[in-house]
N, C-alpha and C positions, 0 to 999 in steps of 0.2 A: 488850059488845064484848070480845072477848081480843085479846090483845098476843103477841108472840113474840120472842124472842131466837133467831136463827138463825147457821148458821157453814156459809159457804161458803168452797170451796176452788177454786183454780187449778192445774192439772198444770203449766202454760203458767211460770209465774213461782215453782211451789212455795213460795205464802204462802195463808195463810187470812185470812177478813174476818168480824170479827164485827159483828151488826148488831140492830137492835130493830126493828119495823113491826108494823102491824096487820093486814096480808095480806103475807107472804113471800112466797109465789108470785110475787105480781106484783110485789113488790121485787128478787125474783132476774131477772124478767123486765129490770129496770132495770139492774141490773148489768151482763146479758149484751149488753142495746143500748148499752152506754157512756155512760150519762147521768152517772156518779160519776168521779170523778176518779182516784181510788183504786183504784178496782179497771177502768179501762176497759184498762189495758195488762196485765189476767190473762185475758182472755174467750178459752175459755168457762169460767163461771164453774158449777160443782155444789154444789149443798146436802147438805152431810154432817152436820149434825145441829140440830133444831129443838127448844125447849121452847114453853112454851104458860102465858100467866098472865095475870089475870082484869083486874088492872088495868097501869098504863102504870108506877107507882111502882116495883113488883115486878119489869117487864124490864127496867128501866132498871138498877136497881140490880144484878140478873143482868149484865145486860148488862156493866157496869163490872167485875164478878167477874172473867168471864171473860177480860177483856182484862189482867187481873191475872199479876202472874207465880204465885199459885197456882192463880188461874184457867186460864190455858195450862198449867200444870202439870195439872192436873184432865184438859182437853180431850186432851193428849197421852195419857192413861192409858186415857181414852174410845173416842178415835179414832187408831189409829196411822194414823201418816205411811207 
């Protein structure tokens, strides 16, 4: 099973959301019905960039990276705003 660290964004409220799951797709599905609290006042919500990693240890720890300030440092150089 692969895992993924994904980062969607909001034009609506200009914040991005970073996230882990084991099918994106239908976790951005989730986003954009408002089932998260977090992000039900950015919808619609787009996926601006996914990675992809074999176990759950590995996105998580990604995961946590990038919500890092060198991590957001990273994601800004990736992805301009």
């Amino acid at each position: 099973m692969s895992y993924y660290v994904y980062v969607i964004w909001s034009e609506k409220i200009r914040k991005r959301y970073i996230g882990c799951a084991s099918d994106f797709k239908k976790r951005l599905g989730e986003h954009n019905k408002g089932k998260q609290r977090f992000t039900r006042g950015g919808i619609p919500w787009e996926l601006i960039y996914v990675e992809s990693f074999e176990c759950l240890k590995d996105a998580r720890k990604r995961e946590s990276y990038l919500k890092s300030r060198s991590g957001r440092r990273y994601l800004d150089s990736k992805i301009p705003k």
